[in-house]
N, C-alpha and C positions, 0 to 999 in steps of 0.2 A: 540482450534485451529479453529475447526469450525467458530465458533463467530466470529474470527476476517476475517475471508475469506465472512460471510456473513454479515458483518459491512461494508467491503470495496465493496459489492456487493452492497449491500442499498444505502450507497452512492452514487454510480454512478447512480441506478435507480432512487434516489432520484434527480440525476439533471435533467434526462429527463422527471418525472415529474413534475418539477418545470419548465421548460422551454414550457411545454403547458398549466401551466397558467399563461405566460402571466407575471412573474415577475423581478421587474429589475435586471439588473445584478448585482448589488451591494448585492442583497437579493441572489443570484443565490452562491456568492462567498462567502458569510457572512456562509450560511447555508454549503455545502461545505468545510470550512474551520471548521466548529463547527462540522461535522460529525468526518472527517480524524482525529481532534485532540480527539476527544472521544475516536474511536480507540485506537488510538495509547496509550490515557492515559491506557487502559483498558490493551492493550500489557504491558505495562511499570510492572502495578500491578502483571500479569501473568508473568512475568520477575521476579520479585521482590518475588514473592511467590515460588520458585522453589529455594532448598538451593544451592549453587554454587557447590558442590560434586556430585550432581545429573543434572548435568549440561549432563553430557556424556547416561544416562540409555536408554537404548533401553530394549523395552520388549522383542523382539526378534529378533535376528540379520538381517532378510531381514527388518527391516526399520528403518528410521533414528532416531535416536536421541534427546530428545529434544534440545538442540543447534542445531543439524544442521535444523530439523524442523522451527526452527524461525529464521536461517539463511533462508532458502529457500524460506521463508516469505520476511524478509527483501529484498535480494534481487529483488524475483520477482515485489516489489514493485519500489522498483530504476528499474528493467528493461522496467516497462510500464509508467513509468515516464518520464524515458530519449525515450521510444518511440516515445511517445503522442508528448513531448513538442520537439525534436529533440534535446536538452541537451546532452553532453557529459554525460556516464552512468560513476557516481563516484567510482560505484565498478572494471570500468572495465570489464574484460576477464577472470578474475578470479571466482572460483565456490567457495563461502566462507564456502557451509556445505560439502568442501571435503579440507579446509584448516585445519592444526593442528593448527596454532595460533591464529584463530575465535574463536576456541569453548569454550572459559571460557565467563565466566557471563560478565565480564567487555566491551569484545568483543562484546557479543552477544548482550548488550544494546547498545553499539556503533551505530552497525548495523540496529536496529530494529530501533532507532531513529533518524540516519542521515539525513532522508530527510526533509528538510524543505517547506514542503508543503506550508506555509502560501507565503514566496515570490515568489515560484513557482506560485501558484495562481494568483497576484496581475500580474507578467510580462508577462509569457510564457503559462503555463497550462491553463489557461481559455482559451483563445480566440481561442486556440486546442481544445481545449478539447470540446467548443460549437460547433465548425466546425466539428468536429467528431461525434456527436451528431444528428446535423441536417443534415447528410449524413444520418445518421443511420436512422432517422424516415423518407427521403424522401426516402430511399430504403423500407421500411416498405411501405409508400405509393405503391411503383411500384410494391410490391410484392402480393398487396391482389389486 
């Protein structure tokens, strides 16, 4: 779980260090879209590696579950998605690791995989997600 929280962290530091050297945006989105889909392959496998019976096992009742663990994943991913890019959020209002009908295997790859990053990229996410970005390092400037 860790890995994929500090894969989708990498990421994003990876775009504002590719953004102070200087490279095009095509190189900016290329890389970008080869991170998120590594992720996400690596989810898929951690998916796939987990038998579906064991879908529900909590070690101990104050925490969650593995489904809802990577529900909680999935979504927060669709919610800084639909943030960033101002996108209608696909999931809703709905909380899917307190859904009973999310938490089988079928579901939970649903979920972990619905977003489509790649045309997200290409329309919307980018050119947020760069203006978010260089807000951020010119606040970086006024802060030191």
């Amino acid at each position: 779980m860790k890995k994929i929280i500090i894969a989708f962290t990498v990421c994003l530091c990876s775009i504002s260090g590719l953004m102070a050297q200087a490279l095009s945006d095509e190189d900016i989105r290329s890389q970008f879209i080869k991170d998120w889909e590594r992720a996400k392959a690596y989810s898929i496998d951690y998916l796939n590696t987990m038998p579906a019976d064991k879908y529900s096992f909590k070690a101990t009742d104050s925490i969650r579950s593995f489904a809802q663990q990577m529900l909680h994943l999935a979504q927060s991913n669709v919610n800084v998605i639909a943030f960033i890019t101002g996108e209608p959020n696909i999931i809703g209002d709905r909380r899917l690791e307190e859904s009973k009908t999310a938490q089988t295997k079928d579901s939970v790859m649903y979920y972990v995989v619905a977003m489509t990053i790649r045309n997200l990229v290409y329309t919307t996410l980018f050119p947020k997600l760069r203006q978010l970005v260089c807000q951020i390092r010119l606040f970086q400037r006024i802060s030191y």
